[in-house]
C-alpha positions as MATLAB code, in Angstrom:
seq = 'XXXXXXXXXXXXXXXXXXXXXXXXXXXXXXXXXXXXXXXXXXXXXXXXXXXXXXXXXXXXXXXXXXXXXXXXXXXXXXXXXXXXXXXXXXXXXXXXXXXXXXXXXXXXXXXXXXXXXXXXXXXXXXXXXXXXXXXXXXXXXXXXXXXXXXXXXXXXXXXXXXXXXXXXXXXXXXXXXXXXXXXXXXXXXXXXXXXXXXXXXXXXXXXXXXXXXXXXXXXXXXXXXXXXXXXXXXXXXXXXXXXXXXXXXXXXXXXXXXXXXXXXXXXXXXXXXXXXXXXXXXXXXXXXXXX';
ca = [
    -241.707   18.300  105.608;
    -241.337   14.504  105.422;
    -242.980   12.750  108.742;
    -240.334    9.527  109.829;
    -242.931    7.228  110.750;
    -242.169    3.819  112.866;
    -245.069    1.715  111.464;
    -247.651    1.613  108.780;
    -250.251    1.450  111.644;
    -249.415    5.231  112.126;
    -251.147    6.451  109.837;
    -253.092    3.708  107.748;
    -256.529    4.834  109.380;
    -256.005    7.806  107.129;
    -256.254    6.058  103.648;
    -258.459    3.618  101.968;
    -256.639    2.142   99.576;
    -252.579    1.956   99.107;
    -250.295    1.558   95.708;
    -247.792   -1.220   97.257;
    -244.464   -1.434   95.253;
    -243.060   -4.920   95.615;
    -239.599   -5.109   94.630;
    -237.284   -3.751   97.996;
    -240.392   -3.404   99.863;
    -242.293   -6.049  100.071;
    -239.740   -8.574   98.860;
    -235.859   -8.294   98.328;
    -236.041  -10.686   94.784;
    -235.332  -13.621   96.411;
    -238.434  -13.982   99.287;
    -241.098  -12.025  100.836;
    -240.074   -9.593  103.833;
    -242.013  -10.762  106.528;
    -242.717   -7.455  108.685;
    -243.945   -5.718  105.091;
    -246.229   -8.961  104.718;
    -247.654   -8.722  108.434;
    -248.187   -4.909  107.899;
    -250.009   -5.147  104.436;
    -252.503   -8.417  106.594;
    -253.105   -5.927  109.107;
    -254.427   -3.269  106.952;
    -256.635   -5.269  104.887;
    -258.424   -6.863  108.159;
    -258.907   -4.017  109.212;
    -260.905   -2.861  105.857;
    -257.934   -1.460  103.346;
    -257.795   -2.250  100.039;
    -254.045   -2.946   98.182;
    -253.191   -2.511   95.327;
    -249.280   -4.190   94.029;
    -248.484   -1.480   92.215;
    -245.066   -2.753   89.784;
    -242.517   -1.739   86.989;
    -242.220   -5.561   86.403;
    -242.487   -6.419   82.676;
    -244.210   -9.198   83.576;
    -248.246   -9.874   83.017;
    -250.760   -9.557   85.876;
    -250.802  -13.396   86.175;
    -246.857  -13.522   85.959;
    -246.022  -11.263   89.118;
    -249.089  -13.335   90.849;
    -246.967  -16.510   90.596;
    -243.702  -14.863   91.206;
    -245.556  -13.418   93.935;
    -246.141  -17.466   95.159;
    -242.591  -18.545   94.436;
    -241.120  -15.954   97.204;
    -243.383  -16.435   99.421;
    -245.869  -13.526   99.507;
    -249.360  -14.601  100.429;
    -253.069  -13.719   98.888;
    -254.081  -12.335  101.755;
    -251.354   -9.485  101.891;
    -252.796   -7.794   98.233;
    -256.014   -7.385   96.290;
    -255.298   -6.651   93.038;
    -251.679   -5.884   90.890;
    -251.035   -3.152   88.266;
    -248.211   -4.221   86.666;
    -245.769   -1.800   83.785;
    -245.931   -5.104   81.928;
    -249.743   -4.653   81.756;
    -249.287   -1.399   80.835;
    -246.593   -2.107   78.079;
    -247.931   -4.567   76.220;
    -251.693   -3.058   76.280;
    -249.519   -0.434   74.249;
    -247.854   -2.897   72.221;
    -250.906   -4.180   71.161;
    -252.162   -1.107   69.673;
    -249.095   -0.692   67.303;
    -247.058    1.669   69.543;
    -243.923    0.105   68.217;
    -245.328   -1.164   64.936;
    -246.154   -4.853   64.053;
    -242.025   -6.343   63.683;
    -240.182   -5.803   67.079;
    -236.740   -6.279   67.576;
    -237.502   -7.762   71.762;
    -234.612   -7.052   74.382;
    -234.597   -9.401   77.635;
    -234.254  -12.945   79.001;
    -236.286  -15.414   77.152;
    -237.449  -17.641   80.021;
    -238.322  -15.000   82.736;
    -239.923  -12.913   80.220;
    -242.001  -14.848   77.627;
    -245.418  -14.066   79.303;
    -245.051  -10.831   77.805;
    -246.027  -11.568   74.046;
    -249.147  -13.845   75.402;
    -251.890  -12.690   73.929;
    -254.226  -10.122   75.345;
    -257.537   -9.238   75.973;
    -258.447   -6.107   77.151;
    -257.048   -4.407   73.496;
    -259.795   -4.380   70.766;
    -258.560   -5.718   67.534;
    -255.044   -5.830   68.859;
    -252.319   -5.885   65.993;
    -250.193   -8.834   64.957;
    -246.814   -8.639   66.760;
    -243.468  -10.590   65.137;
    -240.403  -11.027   66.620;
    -237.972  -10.349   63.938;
    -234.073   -9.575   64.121;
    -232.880   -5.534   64.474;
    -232.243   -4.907   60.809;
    -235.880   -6.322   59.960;
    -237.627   -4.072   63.451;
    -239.956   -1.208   63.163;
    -239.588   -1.163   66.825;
    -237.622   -2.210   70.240;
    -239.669   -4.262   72.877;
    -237.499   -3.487   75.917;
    -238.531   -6.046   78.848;
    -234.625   -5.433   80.419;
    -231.300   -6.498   79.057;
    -229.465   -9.405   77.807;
    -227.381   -9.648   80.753;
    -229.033   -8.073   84.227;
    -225.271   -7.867   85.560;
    -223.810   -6.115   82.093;
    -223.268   -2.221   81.814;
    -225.990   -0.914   79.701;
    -223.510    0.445   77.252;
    -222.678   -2.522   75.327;
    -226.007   -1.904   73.706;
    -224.463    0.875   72.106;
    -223.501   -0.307   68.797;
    -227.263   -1.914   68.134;
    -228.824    1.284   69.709;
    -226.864    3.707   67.232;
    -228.255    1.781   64.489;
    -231.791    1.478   65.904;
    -231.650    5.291   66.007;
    -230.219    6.139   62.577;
    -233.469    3.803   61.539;
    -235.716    6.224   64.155;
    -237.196    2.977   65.564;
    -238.693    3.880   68.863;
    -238.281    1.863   72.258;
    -241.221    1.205   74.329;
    -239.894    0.548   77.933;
    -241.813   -2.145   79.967;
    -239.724   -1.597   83.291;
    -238.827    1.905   83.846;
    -236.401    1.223   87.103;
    -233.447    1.600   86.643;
    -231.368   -0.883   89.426;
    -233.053   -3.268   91.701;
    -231.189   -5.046   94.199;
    -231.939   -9.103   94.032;
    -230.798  -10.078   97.520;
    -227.357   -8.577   97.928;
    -226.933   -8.208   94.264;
    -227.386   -5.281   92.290;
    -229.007   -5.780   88.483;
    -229.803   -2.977   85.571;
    -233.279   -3.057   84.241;
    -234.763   -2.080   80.911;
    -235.096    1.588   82.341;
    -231.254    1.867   82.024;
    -231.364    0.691   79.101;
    -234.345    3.455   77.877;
    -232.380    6.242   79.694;
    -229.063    5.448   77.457;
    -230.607    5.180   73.908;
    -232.996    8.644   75.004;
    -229.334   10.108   75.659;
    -228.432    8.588   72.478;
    -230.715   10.680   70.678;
    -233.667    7.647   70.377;
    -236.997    7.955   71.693;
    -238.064    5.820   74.760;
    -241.417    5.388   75.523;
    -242.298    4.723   79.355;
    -245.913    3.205   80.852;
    -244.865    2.025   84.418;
    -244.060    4.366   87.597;
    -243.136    7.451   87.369;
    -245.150    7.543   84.056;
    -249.444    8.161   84.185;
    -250.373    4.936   82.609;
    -249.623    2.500   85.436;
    -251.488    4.397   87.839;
    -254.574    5.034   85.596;
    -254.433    1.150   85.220;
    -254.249    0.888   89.219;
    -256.836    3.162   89.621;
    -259.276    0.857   87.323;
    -257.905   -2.225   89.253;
    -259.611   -0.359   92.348;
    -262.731    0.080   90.417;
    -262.850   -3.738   89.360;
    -262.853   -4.240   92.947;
    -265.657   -1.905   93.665;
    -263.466    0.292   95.219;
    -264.224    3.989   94.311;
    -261.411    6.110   96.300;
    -260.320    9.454   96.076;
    -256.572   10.651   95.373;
    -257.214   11.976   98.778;
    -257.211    8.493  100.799;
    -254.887    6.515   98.686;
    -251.242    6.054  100.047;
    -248.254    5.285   97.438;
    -245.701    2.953   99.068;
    -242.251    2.479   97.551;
    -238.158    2.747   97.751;
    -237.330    4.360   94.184;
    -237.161    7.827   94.612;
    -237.456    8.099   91.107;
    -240.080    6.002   90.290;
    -242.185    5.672   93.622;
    -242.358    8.682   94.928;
    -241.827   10.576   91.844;
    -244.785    9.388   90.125;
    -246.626    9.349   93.620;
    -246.162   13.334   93.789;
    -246.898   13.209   89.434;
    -250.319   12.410   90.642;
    -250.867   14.272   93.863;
    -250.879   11.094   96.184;
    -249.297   10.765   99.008;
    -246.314    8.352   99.628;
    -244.469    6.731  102.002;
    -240.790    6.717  101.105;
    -238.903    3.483  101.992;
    -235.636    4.158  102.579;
    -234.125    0.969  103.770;
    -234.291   -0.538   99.888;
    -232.273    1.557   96.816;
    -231.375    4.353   98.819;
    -230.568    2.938  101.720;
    -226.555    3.798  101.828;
    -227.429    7.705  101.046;
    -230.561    7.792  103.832;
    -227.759    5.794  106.363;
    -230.927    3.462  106.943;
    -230.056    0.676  109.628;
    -233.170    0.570  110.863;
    -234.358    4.090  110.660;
    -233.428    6.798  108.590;
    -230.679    9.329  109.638;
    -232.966   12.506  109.794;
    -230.113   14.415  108.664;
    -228.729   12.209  106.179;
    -232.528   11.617  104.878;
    -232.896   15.198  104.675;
    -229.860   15.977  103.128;
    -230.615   13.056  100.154;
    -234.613   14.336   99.394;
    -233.249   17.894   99.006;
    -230.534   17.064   96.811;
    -233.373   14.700   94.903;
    -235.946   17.902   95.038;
    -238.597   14.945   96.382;
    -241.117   15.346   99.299;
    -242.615   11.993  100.494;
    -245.375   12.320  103.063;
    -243.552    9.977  105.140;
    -240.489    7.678  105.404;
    -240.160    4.490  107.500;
    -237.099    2.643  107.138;
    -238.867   -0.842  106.220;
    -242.357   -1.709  105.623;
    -243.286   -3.074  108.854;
];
């Protein structure tokens, strides 16, 4: 049985460390939420370690300075584990094969072709047009505000061709202020239904959270399963992957779901029940906002 909780400080004496998710929870895309920042201070003074746990595509040092722009600060987060991370860490070892055919915005997602470190020997990677691709590199789409299924005509052919897609953002929506946007998850789900293969390595999937569990360990930080708390508003991704690796979570329902939870500043018990059956999911705990 989910526990509605009213703060963090309810049960953050219980874990060590926490997976943070940023997007809807600790910022809305535009600037940080200030009660999520002043609850993340408080449990790092008083000894908790935080991890930003992200499906952005971009780089470690990319969300850090993205991070900067909205207005998070340091002191709210230890380390990040980002799906871009993840993603191109694959990339790098030929997941896709050495000509990519890259899907996104050029500006906003550059950073993710910079070259990397932690692969040994990593493969040569060139941009090259679809007809020329052994693979897709899918950072999001073309056009955040476009239906996904104007990729259909390119994705058909990609298919025929068997190229695979490696997805560096698994959410699907996000909401950027009052704006909803598609993200390179949609875009995976369509061309799996399609009859491609998609290949996933932020939340729900295992690889981001091995890669936040060795962020811990850079840290020094050795903590059990057991006293690590997974924050997050995607049912689908957060908690999901959360319950994919036996963790508990903290559902927060005021972000993607917060129409279907009838979150004003709480959940409706009812109405929160009612949504986490029909999504088979069973957070630890739900707050409205991290606060």
């Amino acid at each position: 049985m989910t526990q509605i909780i009213t703060a963090l400080s309810d049960v953050s004496d219980r874990y060590k460390a926490m997976f943070v998710d940023l997007w809807g929870c600790v910022h809305d895309g535009v600037q940080a939420l200030p009660d999520a920042v002043a609850a993340l201070q408080a449990y790092r003074q008083s000894g908790g370690t935080v991890v930003l746990v992200t499906n952005s595509p971009k780089p470690r040092a990319g969300v850090r300075d993205q991070l900067g722009i909205f207005g998070v600060p340091d002191d709210a987060w230890d380390s990040i584990a980002s799906s871009g991370d993840s993603a191109r860490s694959a990339m790098y070892r030929g997941i896709v094969g050495n000509k990519v055919w890259f899907m996104g915005e050029e500006e906003r997602d550059a950073g993710f072709f910079e070259p990397i470190r932690v692969v040994e020997d990593p493969v040569e990677i060139t941009r090259v047009p679809l007809d020329e691709a052994e693979g897709i590199v899918c950072c999001g789409p073309f056009d955040a505000t476009a239906d996904p299924s104007v990729n259909r005509p390119e994705f058909l052919y990609a298919k025929q061709k068997g190229l695979k897609l490696l997805c560096a953002n698994p959410d699907i929506v996000v909401d950027r202020g009052e704006v909803r946007e598609w993200c390179a998850g949609a875009l995976a789900q369509l061309y799996t239904e399609m009859g491609g293969e998609s290949l996933y390595f932020g939340k729900p999937h295992p690889p981001i959270y091995d890669l936040a569990r060795r962020r811990l360990a850079e840290l020094g930080k050795m903590v059990p399963d057991s006293q690590i708390l997974a924050i997050g508003d995607g049912i689908g991704t957060d908690i999901a992957g959360a319950m994919g690796e036996n963790l508990d979570s903290l559902f927060i329902t005021g972000g993607l779901a917060a129409r279907e939870t009838r979150t004003s500043e709480q959940p409706d018990p009812g109405a929160l029940e009612q949504y986490l059956g029909d999504q088979q999911m069973s957070p630890s705990y739900a707050i409205g906002f991290l606060r």
